[in-house]
N, C-alpha and C positions, 0 to 999 in steps of 0.2 A: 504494500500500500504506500503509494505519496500522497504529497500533497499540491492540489493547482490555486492557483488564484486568478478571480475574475473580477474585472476591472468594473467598480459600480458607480452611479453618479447619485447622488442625492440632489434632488429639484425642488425648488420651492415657487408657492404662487401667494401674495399677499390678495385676501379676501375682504380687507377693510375699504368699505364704501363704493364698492366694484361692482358694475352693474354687469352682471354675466348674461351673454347672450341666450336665447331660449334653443334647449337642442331640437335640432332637426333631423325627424326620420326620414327614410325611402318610405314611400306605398309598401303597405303591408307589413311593415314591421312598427313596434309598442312596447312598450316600456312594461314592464310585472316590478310590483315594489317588492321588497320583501318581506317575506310568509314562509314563518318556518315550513309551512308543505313544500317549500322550494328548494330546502336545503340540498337534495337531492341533483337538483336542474343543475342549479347554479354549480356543485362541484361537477357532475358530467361535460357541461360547460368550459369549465377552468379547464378540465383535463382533456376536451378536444383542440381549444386553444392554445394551450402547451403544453404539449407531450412531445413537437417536435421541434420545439422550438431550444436556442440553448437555455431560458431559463430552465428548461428542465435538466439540465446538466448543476446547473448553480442552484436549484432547488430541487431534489430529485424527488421532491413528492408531487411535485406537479406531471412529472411522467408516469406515474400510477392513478390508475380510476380511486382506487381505497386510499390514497395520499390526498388526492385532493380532496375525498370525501371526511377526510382527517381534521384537513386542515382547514375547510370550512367551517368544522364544528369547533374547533379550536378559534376560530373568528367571530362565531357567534355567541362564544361563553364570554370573549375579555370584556372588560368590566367597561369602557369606551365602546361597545357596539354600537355603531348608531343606523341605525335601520333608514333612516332618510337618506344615508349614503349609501344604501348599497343597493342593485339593482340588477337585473337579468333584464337582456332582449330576445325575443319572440319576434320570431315572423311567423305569420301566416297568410297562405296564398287563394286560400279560400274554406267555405263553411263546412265542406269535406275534406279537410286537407289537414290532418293532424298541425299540432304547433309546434315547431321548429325553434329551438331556445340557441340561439347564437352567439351571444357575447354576456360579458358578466363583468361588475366592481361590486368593493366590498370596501368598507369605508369606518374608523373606528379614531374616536379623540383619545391621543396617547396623553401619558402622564403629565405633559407639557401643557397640556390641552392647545393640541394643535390638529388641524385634521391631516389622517394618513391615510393616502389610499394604500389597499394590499395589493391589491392586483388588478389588473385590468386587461380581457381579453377578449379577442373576437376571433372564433373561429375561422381558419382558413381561406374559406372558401365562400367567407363573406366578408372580406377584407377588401379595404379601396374605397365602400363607400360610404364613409363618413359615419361609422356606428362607434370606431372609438371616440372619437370628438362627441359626438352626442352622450356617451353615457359618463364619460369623464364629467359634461357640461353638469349631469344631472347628479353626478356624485358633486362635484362643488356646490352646487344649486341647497343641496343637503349640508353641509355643513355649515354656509350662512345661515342657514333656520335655524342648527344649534347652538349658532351664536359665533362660530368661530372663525378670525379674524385673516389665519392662514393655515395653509396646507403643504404638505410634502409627500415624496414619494422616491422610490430608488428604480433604476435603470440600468441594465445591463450596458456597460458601455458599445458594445457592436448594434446593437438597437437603434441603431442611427434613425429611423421613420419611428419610431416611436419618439425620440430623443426631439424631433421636428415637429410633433404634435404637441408638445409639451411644452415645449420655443410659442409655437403656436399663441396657445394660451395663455402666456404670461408666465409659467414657471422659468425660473432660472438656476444655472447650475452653483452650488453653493460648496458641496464637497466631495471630494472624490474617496471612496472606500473601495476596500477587496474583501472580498468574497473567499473564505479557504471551505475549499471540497476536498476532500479524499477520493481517489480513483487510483484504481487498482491497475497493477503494470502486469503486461503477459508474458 
């Protein structure tokens, strides 16, 4: 066994007096708040979102179904949950057509009392148009309700489109930390 290190960026967005734009879906797709009967979607979610991605190498529970079902419920116990920040998307394409849950955040006021998002993913193969910006929007949108002022979040530094969405929005990069994983030599 060694040890790797992956290069993370800590982002921040000031929430004070900030008039946040309203997100914007595609046709067919909506917002589900959170309901613990969700707990389920929202990790299935997480883990189609990244399982092939490299956080899952720097987070290796997000490459398992039962990690990210883990780790969900490990989000919804810390004592900061704030359910106005977290949120699943759904599409659906019509009244027959089951609902398709595509992207997920999860959002909890740390001991700072600052908002942090945990994660934030859009499956695959609905990527491009515009779901992460929207539901980021709608995690920030959440944490003004709870009063809080600013927010932060960490990023794989090769994340580079993520890293632009986050530019995007107003977060800035504030510090750089590493990541130590263990991974095994053959």
């Amino acid at each position: 066994m060694g040890l790797t290190y992956f290069k993370r960026y800590r982002m921040e967005v000031s929430l004070a007096d900030r008039e946040l734009p309203h997100p914007v879906l595609p046709r067919g797709y909506s917002f589900s708040p959170w309901d613990e009967s969700l707990l389920e979607a929202h990790a299935e979610t997480k883990y189609l979102s990244f399982r092939s991605e490299i956080d899952a190498n720097v987070f290796p529970c997000l490459g398992e179904l039962a990690g990210c079902y883990r780790l969900m419920n490990e989000i919804r116990h810390k004592d900061g949950f704030l359910p106005a920040a977290t949120w699943l998307l759904a599409r659906r394409d019509g009244p027959h057509i089951p609902t398709e849950f595509c992207g997920t955040i999860q959002g909890i006021r740390d001991s700072a009392g600052l908002g942090a998002i945990q994660n934030l993913g859009v499956t695959p193969e609905r990527r491009g148009l515009g779901l992460g910006r929207a539901l980021l929007l709608r995690a920030l949108m959440g944490f003004q309700q709870a009063g809080l002022k600013q927010a932060f979040l960490e990023v794989t530094a090769q994340n580079v489109g993520a890293i632009h969405l986050y530019q995007q929005l107003g977060f800035v990069h504030c510090r750089t930390v590493y990541k130590a994983v263990e991974v095994a030599y053959s």
